[in-house]
PDB file with SEQRES, HELIX, SHEET and CRYST1 records, atoms N, CA, C and O in Angstrom:
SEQRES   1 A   80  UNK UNK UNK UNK UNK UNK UNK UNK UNK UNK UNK UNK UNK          
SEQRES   2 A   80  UNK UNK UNK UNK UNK UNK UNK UNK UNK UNK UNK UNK UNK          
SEQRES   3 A   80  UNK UNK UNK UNK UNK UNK UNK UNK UNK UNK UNK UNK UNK          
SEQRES   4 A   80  UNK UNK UNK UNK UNK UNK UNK UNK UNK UNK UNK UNK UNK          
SEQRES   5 A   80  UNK UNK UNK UNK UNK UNK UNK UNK UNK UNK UNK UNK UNK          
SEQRES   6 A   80  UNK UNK UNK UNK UNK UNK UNK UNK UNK UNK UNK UNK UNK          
SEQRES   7 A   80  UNK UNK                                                      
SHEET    1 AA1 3 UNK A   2  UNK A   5  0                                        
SHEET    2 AA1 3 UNK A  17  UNK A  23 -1                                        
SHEET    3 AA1 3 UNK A  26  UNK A  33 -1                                        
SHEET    1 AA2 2 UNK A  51  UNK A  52  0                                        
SHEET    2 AA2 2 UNK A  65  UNK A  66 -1                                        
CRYST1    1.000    1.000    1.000  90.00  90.00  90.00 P 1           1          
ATOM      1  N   UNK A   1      20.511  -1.126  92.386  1.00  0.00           N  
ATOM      2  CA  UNK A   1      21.543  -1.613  91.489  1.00  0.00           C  
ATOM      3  C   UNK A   1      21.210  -3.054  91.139  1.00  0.00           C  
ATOM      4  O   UNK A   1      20.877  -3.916  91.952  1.00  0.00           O  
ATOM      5  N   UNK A   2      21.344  -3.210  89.806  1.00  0.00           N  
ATOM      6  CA  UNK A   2      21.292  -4.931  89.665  1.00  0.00           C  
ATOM      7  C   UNK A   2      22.442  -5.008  88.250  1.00  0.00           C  
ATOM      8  O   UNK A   2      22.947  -4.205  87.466  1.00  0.00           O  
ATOM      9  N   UNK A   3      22.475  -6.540  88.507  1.00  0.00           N  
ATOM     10  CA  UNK A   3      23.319  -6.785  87.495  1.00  0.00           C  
ATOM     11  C   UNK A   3      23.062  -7.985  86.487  1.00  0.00           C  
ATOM     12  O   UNK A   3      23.386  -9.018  87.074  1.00  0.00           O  
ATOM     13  N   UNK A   4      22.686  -8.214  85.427  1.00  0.00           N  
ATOM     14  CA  UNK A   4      22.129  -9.153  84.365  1.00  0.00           C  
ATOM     15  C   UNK A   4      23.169  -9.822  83.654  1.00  0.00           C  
ATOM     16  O   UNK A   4      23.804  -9.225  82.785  1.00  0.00           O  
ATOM     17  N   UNK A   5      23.397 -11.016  83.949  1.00  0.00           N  
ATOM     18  CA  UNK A   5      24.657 -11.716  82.396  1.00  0.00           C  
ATOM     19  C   UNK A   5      23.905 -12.931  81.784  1.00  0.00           C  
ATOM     20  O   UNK A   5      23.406 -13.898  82.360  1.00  0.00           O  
ATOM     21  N   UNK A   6      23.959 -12.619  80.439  1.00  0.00           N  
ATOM     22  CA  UNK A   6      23.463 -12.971  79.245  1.00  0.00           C  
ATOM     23  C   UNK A   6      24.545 -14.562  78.923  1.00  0.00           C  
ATOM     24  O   UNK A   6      25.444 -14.951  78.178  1.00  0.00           O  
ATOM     25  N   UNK A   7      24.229 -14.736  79.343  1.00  0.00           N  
ATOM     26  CA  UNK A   7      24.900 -16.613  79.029  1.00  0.00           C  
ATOM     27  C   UNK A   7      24.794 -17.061  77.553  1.00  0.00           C  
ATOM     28  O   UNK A   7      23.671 -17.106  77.052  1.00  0.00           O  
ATOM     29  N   UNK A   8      25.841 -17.385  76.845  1.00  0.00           N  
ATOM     30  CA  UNK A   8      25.856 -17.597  75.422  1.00  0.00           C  
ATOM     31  C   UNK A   8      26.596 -18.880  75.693  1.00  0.00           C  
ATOM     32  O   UNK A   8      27.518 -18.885  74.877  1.00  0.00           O  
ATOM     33  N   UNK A   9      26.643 -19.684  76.235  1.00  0.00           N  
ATOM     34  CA  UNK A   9      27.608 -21.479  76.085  1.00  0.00           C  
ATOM     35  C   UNK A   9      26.073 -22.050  75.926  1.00  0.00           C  
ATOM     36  O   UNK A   9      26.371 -22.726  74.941  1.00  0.00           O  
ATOM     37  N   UNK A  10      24.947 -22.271  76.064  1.00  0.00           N  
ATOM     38  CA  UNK A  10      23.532 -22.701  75.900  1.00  0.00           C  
ATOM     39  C   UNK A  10      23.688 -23.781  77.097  1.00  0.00           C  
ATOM     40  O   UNK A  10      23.781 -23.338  78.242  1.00  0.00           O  
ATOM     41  N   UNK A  11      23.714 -24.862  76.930  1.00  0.00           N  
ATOM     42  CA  UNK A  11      23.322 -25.953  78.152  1.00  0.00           C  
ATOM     43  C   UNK A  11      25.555 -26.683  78.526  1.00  0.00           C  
ATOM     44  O   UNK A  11      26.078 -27.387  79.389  1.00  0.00           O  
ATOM     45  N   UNK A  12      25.980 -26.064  77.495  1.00  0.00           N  
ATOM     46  CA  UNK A  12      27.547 -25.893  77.847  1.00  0.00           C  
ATOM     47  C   UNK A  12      28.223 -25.253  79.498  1.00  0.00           C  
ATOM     48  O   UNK A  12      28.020 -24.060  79.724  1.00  0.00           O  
ATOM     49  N   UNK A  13      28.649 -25.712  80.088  1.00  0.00           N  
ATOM     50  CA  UNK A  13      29.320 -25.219  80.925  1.00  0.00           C  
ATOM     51  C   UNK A  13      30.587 -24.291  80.770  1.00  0.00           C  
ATOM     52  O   UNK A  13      31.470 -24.689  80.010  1.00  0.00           O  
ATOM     53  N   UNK A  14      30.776 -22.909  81.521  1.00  0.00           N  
ATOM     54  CA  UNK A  14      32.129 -22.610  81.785  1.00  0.00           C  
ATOM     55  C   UNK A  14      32.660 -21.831  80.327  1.00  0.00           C  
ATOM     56  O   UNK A  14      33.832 -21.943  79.965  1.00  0.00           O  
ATOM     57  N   UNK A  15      31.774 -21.131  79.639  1.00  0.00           N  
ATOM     58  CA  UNK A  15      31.338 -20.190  78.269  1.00  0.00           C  
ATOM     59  C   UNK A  15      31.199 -19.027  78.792  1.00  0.00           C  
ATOM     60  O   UNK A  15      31.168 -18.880  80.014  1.00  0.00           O  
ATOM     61  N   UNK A  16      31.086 -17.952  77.874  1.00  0.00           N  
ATOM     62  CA  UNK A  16      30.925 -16.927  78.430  1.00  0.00           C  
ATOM     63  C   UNK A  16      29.745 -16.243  78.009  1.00  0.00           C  
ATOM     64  O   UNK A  16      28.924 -16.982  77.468  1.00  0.00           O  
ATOM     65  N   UNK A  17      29.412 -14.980  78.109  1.00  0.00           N  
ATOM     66  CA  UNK A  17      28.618 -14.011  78.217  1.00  0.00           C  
ATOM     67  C   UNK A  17      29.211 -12.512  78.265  1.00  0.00           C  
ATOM     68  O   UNK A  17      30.298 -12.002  77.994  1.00  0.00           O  
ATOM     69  N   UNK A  18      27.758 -11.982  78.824  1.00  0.00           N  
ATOM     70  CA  UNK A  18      27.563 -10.584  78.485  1.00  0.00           C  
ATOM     71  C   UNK A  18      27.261  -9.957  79.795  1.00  0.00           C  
ATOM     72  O   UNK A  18      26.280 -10.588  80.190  1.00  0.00           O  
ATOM     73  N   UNK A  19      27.583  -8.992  80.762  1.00  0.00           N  
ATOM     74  CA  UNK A  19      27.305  -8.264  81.617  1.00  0.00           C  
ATOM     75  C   UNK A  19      27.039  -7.230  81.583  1.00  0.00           C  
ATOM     76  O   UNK A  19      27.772  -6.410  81.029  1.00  0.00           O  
ATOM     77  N   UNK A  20      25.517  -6.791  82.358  1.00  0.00           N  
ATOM     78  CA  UNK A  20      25.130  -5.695  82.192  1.00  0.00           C  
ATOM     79  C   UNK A  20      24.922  -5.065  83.513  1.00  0.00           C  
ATOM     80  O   UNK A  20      24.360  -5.814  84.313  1.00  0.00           O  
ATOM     81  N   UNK A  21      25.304  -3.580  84.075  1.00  0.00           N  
ATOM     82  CA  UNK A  21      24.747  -3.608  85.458  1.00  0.00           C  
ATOM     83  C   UNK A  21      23.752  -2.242  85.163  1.00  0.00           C  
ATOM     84  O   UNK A  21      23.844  -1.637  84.095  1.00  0.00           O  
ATOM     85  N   UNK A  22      22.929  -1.887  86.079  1.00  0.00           N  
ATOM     86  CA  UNK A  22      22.057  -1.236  85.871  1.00  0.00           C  
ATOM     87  C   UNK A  22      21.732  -0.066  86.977  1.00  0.00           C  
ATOM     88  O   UNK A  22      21.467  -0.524  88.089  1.00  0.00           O  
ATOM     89  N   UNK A  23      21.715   0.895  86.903  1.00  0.00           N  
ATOM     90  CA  UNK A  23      21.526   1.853  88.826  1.00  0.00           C  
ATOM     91  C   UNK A  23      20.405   2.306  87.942  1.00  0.00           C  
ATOM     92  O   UNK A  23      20.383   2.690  86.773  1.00  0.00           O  
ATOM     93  N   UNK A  24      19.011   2.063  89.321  1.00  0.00           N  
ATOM     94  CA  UNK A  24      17.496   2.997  89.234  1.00  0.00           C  
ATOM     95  C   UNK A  24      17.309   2.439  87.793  1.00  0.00           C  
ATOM     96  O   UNK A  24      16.932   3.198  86.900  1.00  0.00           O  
ATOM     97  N   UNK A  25      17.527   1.322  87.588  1.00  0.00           N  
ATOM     98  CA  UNK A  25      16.881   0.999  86.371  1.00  0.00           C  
ATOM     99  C   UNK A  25      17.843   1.318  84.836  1.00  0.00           C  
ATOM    100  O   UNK A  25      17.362   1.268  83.704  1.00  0.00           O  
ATOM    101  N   UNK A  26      18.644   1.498  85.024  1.00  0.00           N  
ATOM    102  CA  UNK A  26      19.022   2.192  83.669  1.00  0.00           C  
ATOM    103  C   UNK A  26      20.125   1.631  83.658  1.00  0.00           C  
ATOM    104  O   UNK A  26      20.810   1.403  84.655  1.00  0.00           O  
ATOM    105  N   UNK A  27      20.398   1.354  82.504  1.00  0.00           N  
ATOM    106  CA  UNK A  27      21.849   0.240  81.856  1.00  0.00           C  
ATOM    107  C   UNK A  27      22.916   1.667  82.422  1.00  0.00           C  
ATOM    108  O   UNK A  27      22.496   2.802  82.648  1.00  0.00           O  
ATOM    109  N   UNK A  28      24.138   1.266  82.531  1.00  0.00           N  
ATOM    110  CA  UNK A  28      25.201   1.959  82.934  1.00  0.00           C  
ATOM    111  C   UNK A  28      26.138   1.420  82.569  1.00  0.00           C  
ATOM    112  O   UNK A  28      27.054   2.199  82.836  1.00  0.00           O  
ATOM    113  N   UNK A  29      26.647   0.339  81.995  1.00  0.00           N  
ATOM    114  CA  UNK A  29      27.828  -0.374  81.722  1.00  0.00           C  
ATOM    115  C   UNK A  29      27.692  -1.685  81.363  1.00  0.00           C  
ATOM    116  O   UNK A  29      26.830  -2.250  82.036  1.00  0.00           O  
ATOM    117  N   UNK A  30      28.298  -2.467  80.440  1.00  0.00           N  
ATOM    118  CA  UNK A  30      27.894  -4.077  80.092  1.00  0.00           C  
ATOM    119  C   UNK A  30      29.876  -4.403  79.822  1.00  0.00           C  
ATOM    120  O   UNK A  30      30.780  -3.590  79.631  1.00  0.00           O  
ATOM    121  N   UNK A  31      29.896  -5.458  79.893  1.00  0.00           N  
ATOM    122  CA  UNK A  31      30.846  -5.704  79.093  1.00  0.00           C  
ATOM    123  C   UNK A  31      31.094  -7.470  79.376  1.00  0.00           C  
ATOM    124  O   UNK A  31      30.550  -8.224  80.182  1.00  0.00           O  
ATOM    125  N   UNK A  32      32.060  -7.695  78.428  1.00  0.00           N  
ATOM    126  CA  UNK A  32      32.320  -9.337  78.048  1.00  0.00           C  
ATOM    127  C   UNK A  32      32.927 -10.140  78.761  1.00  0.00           C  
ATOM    128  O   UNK A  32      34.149 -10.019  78.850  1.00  0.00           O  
ATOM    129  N   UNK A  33      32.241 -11.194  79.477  1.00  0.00           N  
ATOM    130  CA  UNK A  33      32.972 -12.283  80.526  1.00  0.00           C  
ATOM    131  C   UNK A  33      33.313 -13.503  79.563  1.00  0.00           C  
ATOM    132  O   UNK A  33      32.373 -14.164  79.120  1.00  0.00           O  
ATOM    133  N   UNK A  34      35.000 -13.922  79.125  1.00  0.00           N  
ATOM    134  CA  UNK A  34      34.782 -14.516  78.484  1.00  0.00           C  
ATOM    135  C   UNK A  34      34.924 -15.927  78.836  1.00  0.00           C  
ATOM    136  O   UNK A  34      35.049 -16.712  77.896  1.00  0.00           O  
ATOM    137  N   UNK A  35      34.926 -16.501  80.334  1.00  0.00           N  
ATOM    138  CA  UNK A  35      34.853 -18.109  81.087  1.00  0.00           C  
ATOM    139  C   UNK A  35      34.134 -17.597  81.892  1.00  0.00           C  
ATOM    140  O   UNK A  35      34.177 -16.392  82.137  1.00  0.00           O  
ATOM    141  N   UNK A  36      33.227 -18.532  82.535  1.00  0.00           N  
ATOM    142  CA  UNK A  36      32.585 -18.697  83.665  1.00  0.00           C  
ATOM    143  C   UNK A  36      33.362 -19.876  84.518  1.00  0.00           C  
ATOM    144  O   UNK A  36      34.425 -20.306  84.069  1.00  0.00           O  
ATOM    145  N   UNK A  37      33.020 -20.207  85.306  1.00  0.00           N  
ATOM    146  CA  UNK A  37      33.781 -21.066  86.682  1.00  0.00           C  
ATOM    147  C   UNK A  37      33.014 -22.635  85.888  1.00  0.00           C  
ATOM    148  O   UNK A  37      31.876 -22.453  85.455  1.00  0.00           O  
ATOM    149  N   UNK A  38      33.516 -23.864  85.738  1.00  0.00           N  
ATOM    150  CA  UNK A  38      32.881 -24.887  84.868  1.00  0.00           C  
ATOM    151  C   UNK A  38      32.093 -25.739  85.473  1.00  0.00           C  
ATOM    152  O   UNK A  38      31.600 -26.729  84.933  1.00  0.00           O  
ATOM    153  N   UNK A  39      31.916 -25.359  86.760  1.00  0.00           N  
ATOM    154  CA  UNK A  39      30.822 -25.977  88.056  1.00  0.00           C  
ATOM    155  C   UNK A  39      30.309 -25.684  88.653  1.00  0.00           C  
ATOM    156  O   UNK A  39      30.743 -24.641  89.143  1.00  0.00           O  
ATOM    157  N   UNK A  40      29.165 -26.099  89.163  1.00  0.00           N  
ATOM    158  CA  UNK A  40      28.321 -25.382  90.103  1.00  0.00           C  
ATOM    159  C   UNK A  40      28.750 -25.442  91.041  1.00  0.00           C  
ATOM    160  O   UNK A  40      29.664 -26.244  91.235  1.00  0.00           O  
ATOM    161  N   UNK A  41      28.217 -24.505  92.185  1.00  0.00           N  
ATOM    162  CA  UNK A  41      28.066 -24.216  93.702  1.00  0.00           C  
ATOM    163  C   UNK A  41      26.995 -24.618  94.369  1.00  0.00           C  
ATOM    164  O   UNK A  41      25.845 -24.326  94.040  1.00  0.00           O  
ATOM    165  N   UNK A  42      27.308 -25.310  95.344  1.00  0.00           N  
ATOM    166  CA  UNK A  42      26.422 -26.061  96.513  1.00  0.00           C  
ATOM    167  C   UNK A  42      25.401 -25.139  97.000  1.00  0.00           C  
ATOM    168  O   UNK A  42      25.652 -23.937  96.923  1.00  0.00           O  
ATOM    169  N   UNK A  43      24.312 -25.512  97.478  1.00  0.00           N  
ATOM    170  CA  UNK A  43      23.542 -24.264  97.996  1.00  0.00           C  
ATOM    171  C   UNK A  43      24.097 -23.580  99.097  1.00  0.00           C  
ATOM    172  O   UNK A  43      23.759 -22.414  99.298  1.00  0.00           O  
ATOM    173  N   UNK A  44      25.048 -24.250  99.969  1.00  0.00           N  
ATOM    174  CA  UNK A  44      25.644 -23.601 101.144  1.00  0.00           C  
ATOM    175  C   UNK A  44      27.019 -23.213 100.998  1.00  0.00           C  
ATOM    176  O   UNK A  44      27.627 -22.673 101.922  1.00  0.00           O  
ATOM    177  N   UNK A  45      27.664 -23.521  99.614  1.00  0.00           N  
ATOM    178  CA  UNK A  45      29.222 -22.948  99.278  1.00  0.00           C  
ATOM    179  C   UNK A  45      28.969 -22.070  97.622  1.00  0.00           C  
ATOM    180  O   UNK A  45      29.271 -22.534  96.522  1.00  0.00           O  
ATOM    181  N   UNK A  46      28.413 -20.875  97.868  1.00  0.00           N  
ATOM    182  CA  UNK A  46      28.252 -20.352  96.943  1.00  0.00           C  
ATOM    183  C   UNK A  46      28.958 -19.225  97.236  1.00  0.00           C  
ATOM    184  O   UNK A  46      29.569 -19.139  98.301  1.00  0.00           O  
ATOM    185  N   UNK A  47      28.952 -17.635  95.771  1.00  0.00           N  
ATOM    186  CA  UNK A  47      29.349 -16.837  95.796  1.00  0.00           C  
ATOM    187  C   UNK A  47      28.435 -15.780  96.067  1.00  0.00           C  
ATOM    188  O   UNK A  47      27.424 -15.546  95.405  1.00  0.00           O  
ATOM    189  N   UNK A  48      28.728 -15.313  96.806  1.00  0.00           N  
ATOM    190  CA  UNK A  48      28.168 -14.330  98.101  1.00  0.00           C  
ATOM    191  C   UNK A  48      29.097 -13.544  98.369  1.00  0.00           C  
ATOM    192  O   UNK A  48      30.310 -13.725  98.472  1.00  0.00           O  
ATOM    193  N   UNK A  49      28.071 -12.107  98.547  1.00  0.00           N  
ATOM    194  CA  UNK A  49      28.660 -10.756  98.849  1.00  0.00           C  
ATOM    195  C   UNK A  49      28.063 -10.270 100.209  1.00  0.00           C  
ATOM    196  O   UNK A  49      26.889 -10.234  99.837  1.00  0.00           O  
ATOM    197  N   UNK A  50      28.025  -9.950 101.253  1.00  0.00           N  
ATOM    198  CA  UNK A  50      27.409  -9.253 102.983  1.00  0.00           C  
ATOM    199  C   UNK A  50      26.711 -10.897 103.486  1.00  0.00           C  
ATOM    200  O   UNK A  50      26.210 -10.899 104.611  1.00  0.00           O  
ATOM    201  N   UNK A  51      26.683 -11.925 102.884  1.00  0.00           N  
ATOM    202  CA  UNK A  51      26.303 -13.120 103.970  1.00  0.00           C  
ATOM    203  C   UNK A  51      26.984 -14.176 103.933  1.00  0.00           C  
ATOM    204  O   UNK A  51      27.864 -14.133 103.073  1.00  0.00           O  
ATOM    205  N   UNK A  52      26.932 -15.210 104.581  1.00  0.00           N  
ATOM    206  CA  UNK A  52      27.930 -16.686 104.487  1.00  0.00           C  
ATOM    207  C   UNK A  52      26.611 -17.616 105.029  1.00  0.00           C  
ATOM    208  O   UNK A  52      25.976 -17.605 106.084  1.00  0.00           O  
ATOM    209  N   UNK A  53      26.548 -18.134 104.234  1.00  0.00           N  
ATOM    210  CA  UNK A  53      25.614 -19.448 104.562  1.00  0.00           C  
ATOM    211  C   UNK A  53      26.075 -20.981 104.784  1.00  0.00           C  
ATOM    212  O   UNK A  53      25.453 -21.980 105.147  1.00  0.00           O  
ATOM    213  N   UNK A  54      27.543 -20.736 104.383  1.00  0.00           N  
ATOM    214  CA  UNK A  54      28.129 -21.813 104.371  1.00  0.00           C  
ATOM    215  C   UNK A  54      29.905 -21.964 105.095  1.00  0.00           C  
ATOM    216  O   UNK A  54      30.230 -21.349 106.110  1.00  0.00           O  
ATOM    217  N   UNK A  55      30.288 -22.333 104.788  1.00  0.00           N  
ATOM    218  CA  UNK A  55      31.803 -22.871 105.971  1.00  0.00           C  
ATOM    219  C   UNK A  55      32.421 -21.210 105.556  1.00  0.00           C  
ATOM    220  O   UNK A  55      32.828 -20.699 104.512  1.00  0.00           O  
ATOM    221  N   UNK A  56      32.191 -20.606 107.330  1.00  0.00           N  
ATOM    222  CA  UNK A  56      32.846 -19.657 107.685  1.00  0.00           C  
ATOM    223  C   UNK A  56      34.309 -19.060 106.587  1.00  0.00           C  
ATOM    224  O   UNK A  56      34.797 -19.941 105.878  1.00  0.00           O  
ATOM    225  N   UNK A  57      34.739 -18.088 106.517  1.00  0.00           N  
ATOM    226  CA  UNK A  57      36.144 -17.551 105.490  1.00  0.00           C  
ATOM    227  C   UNK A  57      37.158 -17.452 106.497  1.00  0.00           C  
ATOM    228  O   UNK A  57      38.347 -17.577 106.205  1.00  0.00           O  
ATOM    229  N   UNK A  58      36.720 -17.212 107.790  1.00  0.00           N  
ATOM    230  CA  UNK A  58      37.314 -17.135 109.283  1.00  0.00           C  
ATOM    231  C   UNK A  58      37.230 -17.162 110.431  1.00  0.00           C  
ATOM    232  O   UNK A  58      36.125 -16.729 110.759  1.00  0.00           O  
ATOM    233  N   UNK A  59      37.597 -17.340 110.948  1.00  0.00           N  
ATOM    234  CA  UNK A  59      37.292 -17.991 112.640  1.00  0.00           C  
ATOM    235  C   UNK A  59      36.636 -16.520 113.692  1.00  0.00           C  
ATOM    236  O   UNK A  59      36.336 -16.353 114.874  1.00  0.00           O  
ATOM    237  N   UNK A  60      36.653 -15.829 112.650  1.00  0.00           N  
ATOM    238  CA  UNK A  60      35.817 -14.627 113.893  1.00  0.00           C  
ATOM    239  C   UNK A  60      34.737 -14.316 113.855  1.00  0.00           C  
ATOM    240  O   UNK A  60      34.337 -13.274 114.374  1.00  0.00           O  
ATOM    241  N   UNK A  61      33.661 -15.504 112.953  1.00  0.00           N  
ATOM    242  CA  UNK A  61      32.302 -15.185 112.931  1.00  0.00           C  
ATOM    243  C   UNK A  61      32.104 -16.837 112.554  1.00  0.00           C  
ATOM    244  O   UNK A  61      32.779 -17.720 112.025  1.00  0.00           O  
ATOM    245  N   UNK A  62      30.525 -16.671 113.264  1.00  0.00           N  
ATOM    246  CA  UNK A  62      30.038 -18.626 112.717  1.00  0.00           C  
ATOM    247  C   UNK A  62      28.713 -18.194 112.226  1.00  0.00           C  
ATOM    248  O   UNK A  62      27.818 -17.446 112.619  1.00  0.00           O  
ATOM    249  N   UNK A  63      29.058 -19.348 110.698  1.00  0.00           N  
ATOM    250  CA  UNK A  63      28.141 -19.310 110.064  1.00  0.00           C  
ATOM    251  C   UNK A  63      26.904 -19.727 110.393  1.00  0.00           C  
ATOM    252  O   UNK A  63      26.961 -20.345 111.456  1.00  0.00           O  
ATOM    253  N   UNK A  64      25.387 -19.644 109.791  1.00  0.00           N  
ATOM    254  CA  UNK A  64      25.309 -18.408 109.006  1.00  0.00           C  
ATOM    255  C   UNK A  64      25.316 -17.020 109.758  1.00  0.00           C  
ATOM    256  O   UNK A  64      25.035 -16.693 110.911  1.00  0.00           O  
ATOM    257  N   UNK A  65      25.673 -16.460 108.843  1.00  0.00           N  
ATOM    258  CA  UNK A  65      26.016 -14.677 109.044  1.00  0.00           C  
ATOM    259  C   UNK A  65      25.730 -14.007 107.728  1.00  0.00           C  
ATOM    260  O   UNK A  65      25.963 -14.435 106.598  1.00  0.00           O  
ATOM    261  N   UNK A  66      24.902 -12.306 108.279  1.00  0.00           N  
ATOM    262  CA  UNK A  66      25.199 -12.029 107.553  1.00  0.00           C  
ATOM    263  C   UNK A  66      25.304 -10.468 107.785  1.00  0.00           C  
ATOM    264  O   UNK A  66      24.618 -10.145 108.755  1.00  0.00           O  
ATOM    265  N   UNK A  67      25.876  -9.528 107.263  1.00  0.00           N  
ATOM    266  CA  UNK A  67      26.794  -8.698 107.480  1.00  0.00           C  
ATOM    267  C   UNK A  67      26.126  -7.531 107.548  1.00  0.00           C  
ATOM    268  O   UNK A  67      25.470  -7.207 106.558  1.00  0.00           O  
ATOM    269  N   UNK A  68      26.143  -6.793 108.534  1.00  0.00           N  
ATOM    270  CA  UNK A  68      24.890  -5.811 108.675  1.00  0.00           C  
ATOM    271  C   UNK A  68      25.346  -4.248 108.814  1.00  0.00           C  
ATOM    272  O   UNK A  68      24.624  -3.348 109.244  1.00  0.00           O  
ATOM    273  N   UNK A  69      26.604  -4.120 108.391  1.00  0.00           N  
ATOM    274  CA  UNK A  69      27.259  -2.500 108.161  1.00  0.00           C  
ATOM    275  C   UNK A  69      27.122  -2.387 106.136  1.00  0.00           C  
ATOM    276  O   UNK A  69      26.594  -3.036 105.234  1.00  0.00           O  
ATOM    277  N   UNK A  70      27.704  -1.533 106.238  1.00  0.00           N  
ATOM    278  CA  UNK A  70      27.812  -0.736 104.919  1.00  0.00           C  
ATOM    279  C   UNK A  70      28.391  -1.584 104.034  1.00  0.00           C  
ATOM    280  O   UNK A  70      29.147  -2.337 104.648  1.00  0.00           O  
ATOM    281  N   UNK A  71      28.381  -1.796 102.917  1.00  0.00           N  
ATOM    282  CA  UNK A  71      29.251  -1.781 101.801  1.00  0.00           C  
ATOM    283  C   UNK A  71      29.728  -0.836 100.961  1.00  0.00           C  
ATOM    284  O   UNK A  71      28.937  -0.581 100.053  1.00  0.00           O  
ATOM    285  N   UNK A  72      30.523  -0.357 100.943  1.00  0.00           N  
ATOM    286  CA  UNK A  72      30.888   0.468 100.199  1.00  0.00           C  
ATOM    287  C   UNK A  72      31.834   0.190  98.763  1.00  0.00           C  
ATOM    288  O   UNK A  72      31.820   0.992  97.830  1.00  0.00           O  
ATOM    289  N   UNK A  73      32.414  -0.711  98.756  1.00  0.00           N  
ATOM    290  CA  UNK A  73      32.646  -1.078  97.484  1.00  0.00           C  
ATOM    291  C   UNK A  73      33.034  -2.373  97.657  1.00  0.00           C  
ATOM    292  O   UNK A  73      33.437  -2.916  98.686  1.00  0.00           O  
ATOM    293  N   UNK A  74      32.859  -2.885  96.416  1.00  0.00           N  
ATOM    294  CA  UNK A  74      32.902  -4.980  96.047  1.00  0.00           C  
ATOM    295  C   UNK A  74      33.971  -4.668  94.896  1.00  0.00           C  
ATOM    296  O   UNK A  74      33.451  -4.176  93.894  1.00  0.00           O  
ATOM    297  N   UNK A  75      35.288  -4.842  94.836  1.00  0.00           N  
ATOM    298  CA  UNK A  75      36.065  -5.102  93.691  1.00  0.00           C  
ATOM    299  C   UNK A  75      36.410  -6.322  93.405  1.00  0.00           C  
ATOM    300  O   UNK A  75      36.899  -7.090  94.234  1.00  0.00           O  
ATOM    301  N   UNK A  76      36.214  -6.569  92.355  1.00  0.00           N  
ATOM    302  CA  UNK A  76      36.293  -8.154  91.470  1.00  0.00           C  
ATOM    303  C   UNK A  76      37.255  -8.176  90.923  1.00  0.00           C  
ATOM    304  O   UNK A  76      36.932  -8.160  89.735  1.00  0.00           O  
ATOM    305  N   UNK A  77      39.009  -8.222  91.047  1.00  0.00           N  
ATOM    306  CA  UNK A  77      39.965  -8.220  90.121  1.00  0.00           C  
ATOM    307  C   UNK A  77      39.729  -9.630  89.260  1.00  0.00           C  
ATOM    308  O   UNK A  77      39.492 -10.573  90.014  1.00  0.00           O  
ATOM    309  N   UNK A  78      39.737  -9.855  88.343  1.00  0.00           N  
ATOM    310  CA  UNK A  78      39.962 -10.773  87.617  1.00  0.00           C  
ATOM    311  C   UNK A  78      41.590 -10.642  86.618  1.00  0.00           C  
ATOM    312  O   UNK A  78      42.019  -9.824  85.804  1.00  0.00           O  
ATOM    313  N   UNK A  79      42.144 -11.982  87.251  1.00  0.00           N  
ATOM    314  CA  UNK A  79      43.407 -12.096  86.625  1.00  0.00           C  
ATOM    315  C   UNK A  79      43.762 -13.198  85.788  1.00  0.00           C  
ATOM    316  O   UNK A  79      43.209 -14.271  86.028  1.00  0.00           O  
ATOM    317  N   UNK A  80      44.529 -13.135  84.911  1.00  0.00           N  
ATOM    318  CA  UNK A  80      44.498 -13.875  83.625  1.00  0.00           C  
ATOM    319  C   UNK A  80      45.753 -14.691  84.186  1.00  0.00           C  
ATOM    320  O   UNK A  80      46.270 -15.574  83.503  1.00  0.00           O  
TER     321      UNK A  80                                                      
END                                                                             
């Protein structure tokens, strides 16, 4: 699985784009992100899915970690 977004703000921050995700190679779904977040992330406070490289989310694991069972699903609600 991978996932590709097409950045249209050019050297603009916090613009949107285009998302595409892909299984075995093959487009499966795209659709329109229309803000991005207007700042970067630290190399050790970034957005991360199965590891933490940076200040723990909770006190029952110390960072770094990274998460060595299944994923079975990542839902992204985005709310307006």
């Amino acid at each position: 699985m991978r996932m590709d977004f097409a950045y249209e703000g050019g050297q603009a921050v916090g613009k949107g784009g285009t998302v595409t995700l892909f299984v075995d190679g093959q487009a499966v779904g795209s659709g329109r992100v229309e803000k991005t977040t207007p700042y970067k992330f630290s190399l050790s406070e970034n957005q991360d899915i199965g590891t933490d490289t940076g200040t723990p989310v909770t006190s029952d694991y110390r960072a770094p970690f990274t998460f060595e069972g299944r994923l079975e699903e990542v839902v992204v609600d985005l709310k307006k």
